[in-house]
BAMIKE-482163 format. One line per 5 residues: their letters; for each residue x, y, z of N, C-alpha, C. Coordinates in steps of 0.02 Angstrom, whole numbers, plus 50000, padded with zeros to 5 digits. Example, Ala and Ser with C-alpha at 12.3 -4.5 7.8 and 13.67 -1.06 7.14 Angstrom:
<rs>
as) 50660:49716:50390:50615:49775:50390:50660:49835:50390; 50642:49888:50354:50684:49947:50357:50645:50002:50394 .
</rs>
This chain:
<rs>
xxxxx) 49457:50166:50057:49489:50128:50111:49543:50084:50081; 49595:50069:50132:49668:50033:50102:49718:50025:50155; 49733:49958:50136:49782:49933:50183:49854:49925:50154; 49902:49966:50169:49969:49960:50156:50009:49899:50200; 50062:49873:50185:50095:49816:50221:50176:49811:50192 .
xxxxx) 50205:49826:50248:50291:49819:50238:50339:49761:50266; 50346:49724:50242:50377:49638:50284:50475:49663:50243; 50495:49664:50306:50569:49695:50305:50621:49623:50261; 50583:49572:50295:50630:49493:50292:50630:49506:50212; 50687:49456:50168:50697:49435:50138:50714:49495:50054 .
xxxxx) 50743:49530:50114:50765:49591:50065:50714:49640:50023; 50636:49604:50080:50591:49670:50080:50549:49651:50032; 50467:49656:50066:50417:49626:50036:50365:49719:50040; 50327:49738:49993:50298:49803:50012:50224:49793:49961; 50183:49799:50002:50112:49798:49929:50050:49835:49976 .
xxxxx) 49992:49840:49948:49923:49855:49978:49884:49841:49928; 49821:49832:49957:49760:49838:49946:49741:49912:49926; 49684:49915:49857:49684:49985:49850:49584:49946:49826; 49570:49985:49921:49503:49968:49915:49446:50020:49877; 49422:50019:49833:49390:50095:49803:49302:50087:49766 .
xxxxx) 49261:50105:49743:49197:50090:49709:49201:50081:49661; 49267:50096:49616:49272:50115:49559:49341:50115:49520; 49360:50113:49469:49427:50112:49444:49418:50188:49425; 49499:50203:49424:49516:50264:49390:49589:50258:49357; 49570:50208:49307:49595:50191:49250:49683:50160:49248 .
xxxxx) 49662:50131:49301:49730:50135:49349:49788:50091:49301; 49847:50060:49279:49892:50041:49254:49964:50010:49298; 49980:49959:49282:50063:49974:49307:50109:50002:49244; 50151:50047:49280:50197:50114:49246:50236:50114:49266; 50298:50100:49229:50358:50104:49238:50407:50188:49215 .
xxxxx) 50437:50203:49246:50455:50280:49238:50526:50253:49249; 50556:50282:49190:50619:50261:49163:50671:50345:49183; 50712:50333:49197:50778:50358:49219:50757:50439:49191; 50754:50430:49148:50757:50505:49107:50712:50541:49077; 50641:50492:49104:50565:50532:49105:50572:50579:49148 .
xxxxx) 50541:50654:49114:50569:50717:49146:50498:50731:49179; 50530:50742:49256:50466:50756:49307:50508:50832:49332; 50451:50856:49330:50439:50942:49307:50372:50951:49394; 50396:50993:49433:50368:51015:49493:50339:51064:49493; 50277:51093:49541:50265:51157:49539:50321:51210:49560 .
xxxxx) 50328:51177:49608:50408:51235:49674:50458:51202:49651; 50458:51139:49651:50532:51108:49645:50561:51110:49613; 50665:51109:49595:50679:51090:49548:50667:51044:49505; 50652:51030:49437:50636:50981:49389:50708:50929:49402; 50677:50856:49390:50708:50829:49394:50722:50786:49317 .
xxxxx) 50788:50814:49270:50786:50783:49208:50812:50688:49219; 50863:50688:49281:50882:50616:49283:50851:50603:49341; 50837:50527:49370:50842:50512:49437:50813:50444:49423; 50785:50405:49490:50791:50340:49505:50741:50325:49476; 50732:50273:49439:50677:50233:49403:50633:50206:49442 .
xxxxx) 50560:50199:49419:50493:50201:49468:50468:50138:49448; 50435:50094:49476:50372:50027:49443:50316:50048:49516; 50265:50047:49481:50191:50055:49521:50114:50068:49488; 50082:50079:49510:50017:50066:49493:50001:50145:49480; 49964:50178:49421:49954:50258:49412:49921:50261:49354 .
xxxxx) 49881:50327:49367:49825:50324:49305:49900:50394:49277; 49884:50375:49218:49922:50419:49184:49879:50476:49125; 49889:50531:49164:49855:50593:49126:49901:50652:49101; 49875:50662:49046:49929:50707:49009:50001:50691:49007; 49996:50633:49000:50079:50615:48998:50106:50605:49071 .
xxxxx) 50061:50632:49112:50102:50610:49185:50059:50558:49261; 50115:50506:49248:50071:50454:49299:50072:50483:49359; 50024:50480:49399:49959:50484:49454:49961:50420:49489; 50047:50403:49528:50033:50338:49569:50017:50331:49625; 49970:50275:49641:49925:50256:49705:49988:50239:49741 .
xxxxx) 50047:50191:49727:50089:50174:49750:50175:50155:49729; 50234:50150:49729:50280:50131:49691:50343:50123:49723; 50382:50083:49689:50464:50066:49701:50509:50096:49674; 50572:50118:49716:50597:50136:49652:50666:50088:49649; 50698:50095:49609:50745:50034:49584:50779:50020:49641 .
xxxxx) 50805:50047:49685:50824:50064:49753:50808:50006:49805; 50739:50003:49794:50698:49971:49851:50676:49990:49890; 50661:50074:49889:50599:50126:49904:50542:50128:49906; 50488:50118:49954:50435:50112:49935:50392:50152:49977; 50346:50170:49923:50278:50232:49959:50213:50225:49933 .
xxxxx) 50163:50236:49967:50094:50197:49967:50062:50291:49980; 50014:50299:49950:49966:50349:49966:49904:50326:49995; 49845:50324:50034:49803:50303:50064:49760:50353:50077; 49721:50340:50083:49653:50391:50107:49646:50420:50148; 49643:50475:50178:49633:50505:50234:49582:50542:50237 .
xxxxx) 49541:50549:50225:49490:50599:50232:49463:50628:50287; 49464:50709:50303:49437:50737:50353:49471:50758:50406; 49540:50732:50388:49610:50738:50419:49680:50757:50374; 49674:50758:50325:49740:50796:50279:49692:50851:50256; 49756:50880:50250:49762:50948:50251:49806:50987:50205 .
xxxxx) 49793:51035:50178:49834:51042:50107:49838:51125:50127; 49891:51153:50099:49889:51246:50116:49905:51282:50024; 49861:51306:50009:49888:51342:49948:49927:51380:49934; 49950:51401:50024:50023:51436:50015:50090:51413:50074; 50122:51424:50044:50205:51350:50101:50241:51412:50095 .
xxxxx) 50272:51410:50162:50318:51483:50170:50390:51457:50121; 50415:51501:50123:50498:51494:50051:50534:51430:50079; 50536:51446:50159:50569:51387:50190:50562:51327:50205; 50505:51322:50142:50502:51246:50182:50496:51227:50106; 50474:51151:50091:50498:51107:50031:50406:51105:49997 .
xxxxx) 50398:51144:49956:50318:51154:49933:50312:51089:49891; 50255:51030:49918:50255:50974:49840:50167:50958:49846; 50139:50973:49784:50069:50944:49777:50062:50862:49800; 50012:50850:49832:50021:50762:49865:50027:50713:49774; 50011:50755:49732:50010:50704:49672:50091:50680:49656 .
xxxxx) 50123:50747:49657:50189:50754:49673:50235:50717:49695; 50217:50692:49756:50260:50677:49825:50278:50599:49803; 50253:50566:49762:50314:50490:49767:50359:50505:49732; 50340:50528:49659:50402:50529:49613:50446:50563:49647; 50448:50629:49692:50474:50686:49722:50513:50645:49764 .
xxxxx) 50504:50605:49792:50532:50574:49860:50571:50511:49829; 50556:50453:49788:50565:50415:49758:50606:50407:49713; 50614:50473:49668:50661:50486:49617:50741:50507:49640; 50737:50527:49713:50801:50577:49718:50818:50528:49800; 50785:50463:49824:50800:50463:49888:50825:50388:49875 .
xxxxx) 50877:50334:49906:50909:50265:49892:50849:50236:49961; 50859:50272:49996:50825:50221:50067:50803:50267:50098; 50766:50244:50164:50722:50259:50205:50741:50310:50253; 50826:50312:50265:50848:50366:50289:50868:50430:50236; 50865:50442:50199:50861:50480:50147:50802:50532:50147 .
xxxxx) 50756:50482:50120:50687:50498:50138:50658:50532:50194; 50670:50505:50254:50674:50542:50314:50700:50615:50294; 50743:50625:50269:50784:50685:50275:50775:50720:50225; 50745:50681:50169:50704:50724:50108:50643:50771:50131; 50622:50725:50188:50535:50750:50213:50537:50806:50265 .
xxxxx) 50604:50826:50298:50601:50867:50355:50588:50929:50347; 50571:50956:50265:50552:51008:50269:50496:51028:50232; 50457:50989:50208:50416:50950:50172:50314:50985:50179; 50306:51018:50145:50235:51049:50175:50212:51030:50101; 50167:50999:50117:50099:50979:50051:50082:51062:50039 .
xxxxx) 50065:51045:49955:50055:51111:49923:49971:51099:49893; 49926:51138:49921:49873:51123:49901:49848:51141:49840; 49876:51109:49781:49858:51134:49716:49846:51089:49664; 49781:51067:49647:49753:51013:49620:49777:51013:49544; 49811:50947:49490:49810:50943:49439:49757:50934:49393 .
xxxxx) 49786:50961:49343:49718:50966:49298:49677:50957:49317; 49648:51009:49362:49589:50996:49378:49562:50947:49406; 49582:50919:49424:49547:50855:49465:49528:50881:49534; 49496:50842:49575:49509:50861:49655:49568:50820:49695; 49595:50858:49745:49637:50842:49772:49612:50781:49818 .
xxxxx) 49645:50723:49828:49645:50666:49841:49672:50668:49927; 49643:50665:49979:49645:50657:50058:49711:50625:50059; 49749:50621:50078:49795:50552:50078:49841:50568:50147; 49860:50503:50176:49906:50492:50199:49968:50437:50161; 50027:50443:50213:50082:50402:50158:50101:50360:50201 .
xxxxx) 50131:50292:50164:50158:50233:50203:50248:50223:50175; 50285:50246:50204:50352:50231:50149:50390:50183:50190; 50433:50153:50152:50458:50084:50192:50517:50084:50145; 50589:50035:50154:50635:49983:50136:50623:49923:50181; 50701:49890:50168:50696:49830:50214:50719:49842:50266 .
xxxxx) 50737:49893:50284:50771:49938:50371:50710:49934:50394; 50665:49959:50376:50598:49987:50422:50542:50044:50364; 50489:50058:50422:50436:50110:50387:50425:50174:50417; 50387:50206:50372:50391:50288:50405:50312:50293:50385; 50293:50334:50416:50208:50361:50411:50201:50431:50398 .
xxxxx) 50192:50471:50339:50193:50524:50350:50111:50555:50339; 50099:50610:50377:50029:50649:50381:50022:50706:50391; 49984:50727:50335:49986:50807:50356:49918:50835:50369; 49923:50858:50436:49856:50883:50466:49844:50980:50467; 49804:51000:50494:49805:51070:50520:49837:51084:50564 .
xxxxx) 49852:51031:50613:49896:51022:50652:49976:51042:50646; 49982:51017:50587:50081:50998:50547:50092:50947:50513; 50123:50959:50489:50161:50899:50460:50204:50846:50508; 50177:50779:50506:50205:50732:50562:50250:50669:50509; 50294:50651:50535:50338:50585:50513:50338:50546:50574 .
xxxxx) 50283:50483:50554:50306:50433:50637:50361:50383:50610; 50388:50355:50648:50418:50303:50648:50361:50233:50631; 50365:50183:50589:50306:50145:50606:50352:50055:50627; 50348:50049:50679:50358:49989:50703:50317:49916:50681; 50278:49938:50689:50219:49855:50652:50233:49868:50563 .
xxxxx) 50234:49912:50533:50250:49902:50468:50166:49901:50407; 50124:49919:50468:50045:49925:50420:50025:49975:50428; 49985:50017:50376:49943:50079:50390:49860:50044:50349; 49836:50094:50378:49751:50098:50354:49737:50156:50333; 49673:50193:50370:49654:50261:50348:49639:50284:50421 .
xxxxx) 49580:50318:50427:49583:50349:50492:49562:50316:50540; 49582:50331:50601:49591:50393:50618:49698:50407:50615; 49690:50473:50644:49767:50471:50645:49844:50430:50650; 49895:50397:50625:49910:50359:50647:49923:50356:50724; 49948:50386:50767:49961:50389:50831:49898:50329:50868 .
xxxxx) 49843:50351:50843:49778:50290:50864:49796:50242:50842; 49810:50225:50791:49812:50137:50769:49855:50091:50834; 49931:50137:50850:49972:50098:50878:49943:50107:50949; 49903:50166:50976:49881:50145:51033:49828:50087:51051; 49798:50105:50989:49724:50038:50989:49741:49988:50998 .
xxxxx) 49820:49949:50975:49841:49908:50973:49860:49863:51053; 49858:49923:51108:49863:49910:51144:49808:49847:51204; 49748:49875:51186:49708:49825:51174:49692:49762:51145; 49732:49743:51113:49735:49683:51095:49791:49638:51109; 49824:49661:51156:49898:49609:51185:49880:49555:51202 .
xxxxx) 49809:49519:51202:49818:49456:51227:49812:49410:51182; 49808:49429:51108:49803:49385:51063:49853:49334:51054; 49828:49289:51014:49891:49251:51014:49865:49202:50949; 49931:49187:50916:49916:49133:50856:49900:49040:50878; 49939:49059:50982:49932:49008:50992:49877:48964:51020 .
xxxxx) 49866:48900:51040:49802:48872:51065:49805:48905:51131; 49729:48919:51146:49718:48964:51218:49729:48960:51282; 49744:48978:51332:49762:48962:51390:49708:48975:51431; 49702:48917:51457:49640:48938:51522:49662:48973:51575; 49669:49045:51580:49683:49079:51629:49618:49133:51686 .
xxxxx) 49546:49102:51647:49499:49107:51680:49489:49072:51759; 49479:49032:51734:49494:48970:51795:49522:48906:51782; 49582:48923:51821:49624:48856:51803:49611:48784:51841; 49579:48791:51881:49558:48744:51936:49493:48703:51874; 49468:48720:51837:49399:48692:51809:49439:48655:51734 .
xxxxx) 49410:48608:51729:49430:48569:51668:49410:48599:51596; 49431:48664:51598:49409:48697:51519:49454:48683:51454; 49407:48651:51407:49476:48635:51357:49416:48674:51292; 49497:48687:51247:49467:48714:51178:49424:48672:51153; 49390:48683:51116:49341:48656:51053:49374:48669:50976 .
xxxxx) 49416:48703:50974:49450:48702:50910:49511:48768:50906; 49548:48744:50854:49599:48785:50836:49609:48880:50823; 49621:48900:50863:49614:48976:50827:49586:49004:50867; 49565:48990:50937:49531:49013:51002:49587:49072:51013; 49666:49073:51020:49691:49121:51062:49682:49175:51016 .
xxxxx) 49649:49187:50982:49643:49248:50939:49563:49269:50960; 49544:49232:51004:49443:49262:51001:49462:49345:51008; 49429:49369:50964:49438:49441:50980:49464:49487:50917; 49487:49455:50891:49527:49491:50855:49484:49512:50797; 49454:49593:50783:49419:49601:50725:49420:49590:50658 .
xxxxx) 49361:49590:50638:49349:49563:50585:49295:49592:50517; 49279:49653:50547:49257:49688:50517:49287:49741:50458; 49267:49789:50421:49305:49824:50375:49320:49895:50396; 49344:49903:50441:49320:49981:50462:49429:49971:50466; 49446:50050:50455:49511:50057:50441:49544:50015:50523 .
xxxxx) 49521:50053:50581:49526:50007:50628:49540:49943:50639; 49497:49909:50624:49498:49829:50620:49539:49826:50578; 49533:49843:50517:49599:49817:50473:49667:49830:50502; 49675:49888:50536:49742:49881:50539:49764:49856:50597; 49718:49812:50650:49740:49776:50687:49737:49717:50655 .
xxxxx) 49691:49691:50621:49702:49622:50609:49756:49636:50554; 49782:49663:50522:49843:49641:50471:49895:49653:50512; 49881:49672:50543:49958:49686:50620:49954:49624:50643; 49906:49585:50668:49910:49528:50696:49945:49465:50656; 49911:49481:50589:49940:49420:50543:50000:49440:50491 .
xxxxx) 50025:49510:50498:50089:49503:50487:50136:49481:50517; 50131:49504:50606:50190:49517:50650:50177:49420:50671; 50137:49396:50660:50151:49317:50649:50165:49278:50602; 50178:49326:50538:50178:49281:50492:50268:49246:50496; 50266:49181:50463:50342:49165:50456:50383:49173:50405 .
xxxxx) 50434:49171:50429:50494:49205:50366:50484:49142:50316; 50471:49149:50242:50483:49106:50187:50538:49090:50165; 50538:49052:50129:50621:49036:50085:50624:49052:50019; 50553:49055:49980:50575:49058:49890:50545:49140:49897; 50534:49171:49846:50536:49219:49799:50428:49209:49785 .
xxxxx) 50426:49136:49770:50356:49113:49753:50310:49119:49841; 50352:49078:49879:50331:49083:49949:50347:49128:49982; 50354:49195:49961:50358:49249:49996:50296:49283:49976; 50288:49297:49922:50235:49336:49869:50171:49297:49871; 50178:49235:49888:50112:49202:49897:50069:49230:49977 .
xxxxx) 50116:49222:50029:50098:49222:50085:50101:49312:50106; 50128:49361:50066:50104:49418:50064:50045:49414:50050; 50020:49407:49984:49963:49396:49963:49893:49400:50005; 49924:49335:50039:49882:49311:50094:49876:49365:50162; 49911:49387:50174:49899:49450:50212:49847:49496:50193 .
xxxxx) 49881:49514:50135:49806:49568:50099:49748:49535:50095; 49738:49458:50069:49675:49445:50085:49634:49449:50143; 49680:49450:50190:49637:49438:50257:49606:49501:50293; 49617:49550:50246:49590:49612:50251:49546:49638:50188; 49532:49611:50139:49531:49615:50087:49455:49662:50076 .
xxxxx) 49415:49682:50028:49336:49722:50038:49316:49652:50003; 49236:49622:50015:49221:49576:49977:49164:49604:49951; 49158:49609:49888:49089:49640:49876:49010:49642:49895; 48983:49684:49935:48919:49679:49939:48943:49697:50022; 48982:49694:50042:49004:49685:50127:49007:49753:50148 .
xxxxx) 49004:49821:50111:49021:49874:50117:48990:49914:50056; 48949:49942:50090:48922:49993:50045:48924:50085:50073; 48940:50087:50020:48972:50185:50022:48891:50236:50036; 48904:50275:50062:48848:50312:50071:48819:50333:50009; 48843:50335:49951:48833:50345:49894:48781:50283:49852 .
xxxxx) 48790:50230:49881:48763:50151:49879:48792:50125:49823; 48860:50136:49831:48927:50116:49787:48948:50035:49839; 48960:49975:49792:48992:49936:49810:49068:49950:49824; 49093:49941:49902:49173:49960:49897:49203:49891:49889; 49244:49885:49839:49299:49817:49834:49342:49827:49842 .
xxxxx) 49406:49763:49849:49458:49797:49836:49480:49777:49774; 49487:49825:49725:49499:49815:49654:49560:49795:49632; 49612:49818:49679:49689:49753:49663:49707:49771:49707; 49741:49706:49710:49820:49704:49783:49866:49705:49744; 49940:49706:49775:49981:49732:49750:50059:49698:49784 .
xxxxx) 50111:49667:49758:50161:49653:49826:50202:49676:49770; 50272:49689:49797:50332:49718:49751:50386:49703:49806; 50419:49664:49758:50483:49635:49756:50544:49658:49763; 50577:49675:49822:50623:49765:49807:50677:49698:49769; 50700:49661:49807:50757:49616:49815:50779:49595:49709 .
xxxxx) 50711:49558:49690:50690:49557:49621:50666:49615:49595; 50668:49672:49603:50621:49721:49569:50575:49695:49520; 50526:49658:49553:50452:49659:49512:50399:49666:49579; 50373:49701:49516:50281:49703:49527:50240:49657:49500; 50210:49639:49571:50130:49577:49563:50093:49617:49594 .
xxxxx) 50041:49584:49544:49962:49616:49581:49932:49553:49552; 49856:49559:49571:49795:49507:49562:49741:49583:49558; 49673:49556:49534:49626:49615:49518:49574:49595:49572; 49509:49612:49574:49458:49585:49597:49435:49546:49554; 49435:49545:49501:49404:49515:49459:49436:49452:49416 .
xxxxx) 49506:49443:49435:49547:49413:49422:49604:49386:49469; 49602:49326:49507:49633:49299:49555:49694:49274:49545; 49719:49264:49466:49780:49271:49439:49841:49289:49474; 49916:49290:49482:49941:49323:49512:49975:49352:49435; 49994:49422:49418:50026:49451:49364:50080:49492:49390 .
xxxxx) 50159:49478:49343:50182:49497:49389:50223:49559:49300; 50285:49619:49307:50301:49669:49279:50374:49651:49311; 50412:49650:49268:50486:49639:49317:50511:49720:49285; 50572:49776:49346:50617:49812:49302:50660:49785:49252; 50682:49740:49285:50737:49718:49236:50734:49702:49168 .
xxxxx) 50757:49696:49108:50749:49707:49043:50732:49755:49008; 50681:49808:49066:50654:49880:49030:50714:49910:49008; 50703:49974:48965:50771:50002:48963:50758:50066:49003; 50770:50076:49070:50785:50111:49103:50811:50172:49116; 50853:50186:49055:50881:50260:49047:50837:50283:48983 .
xxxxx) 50800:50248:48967:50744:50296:48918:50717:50340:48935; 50662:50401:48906:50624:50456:48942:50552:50438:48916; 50520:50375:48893:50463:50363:48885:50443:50321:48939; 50380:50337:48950:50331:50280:49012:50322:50225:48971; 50335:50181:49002:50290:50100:48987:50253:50085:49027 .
xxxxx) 50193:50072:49004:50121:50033:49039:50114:49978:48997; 50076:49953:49068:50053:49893:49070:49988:49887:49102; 49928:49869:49061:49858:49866:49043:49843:49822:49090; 49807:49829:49139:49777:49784:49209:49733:49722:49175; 49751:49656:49167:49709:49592:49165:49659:49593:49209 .
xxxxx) 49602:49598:49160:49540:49597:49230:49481:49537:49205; 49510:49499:49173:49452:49462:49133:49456:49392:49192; 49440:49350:49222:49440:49304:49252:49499:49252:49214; 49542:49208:49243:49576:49148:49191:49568:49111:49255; 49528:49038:49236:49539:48990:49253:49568:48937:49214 .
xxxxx) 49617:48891:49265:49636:48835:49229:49607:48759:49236; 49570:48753:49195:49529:48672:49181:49599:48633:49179; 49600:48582:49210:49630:48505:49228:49613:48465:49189; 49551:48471:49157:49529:48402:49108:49484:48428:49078; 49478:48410:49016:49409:48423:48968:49393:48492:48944 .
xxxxx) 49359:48504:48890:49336:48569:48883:49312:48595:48932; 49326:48668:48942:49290:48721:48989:49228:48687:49003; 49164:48703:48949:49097:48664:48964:49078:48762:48999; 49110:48811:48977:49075:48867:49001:49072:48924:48924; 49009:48952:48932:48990:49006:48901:49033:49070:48901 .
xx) 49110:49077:48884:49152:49158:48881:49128:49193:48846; 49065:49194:48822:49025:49247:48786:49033:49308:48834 .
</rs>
């Protein structure tokens, strides 16, 4: 389970939650100009747009959950299970890419969101698992600071929505999220209105009433109404620090807390990092579960037209900062 989030203001805020039981060895990876990404169908691409995102990197090739590209491109993979759909065979005419494939594929060769669009129109997932692994359910979240796109591929077809609120979850289909949403028009950030009976002297008892209703549970559902709710209210910031903070804060409010969700497997689900990226600054921040830290990877200074990956090793150890006096704690 995972909550993606696209805030257009301020030359574009893009991160998620990557809720899971487990790590799979995940990294931030930077993919430099002239790291050669090599396709099953596709032409190889020896040059193209430089990548920062989160990816387990196997055999030399990162496996990203999510990423930017220097551009200010951004694409999120997410879970779908029981609803994507993969074909082991794509007729000549159409654009064959394994889902492991599909950011660098899209990311490397596209500046913006209309690009992308037009990269994807012919676009059929290729059902052919790397090294062996199993193929990963996914749906996609891609965004700039114009707007977002939702793409999904069912038995159905291959669909590109338009996404107006700027959040995805997991299932069910997107088309449900924005209808579900419909149900909840009476929310409000503001204090409540007595429109029960206005004749009777009803007053609040406290702050945060015009929202009674609004879920709060972990189910992809709820999440993606409540991060719809507290994005599409959140306010425009002024710094760089108060933008990335109050992203942040979005993902928390959807966040897995341990013990709150248990997998049929009787796996604790967390969410093991959030994630915000900076198109405007090209950097990447994340925080861990285990580390409330904010850590941030800037592009800038990498050398960019190189053909080697740089990683960067996920901080997961706790850092607190004491104000006075020795710790007085056991870091054994």
């Amino acid at each position: 389970m995972c909550t993606s989030i696209a805030m257009f203001q301020g030359g574009g805020y893009f991160g998620r939650n990557l809720d899971l039981e487990y790590s799979f060895g995940e990294q931030v990876v930077i993919m430099p100009r002239a790291f050669p990404l090599r396709f099953l169908r596709q032409p190889e691409m020896p040059r193209h747009f430089a990548l920062i995102g989160m990816a387990n990197v196997t055999q030399g090739y990162p496996l990203y959950a999510e990423a930017m590209n220097e551009k200010g491109l951004y694409m999120a993979g997410l879970n779908f299970p029981g609803n994507a759909w993969y074909s082991p065979e794509v007729p000549e005419d159409c654009d064959a890419v394994a889902p492991y494939e599909l950011i660098p594929w899209v990311l490397g060769s596209c500046e913006n969101l209309a690009q992308a669009k037009e990269r994807l129109a012919r676009f059929r997932p290729l059902g052919i698992p790397f090294a062996g692994l199993p193929l990963a359910p996914l749906h996609w979240h891609i965004a700039d600071r114009t707007g977002a796109l939702v793409l999904e591929a069912t038995k159905d077809g291959v669909f590109l929505y338009d996404d107006p609120v700027g959040v995805l979850t997991n299932n069910p289909p997107f088309p449900f999220h924005q209808m579900n949403l419909t149900q909840y028009q009476g929310l409000d950030a503001r204090q409540v209105q007595n429109r029960l009976a206005p004749g009777l002297p009803l007053q609040p008892f406290g702050q945060g009433m015009g929202a009674i209703g609004l879920p709060g549970d972990a189910s992809p559902t709820s999440r993606y109404v409540k991060a719809a709710f507290h994005k599409l209210n959140s306010p425009q910031m002024e710094t760089e620090e108060e933008q990335v903070t109050q992203f942040f804060h979005l993902l928390d409010s959807v966040a897995m807390v341990r013990g709150s969700v248990i997998t049929p497997e009787g796996r604790e689900d967390i969410t093991t990092y959030s994630c915000c990226i900076s198109a405007q600054q090209g950097v990447y921040y994340y925080k861990t579960y285990t580390n409330g830290r904010i850590r941030a990877v800037r592009l800038a200074g990498e050398d960019l037209d190189g053909e080697e990956l740089r990683c960067f090793s996920m901080e997961e150890k706790q850092d607190i900062l004491f104000q006075n006096g020795d710790t007085g704690l056991d870091t054994q």
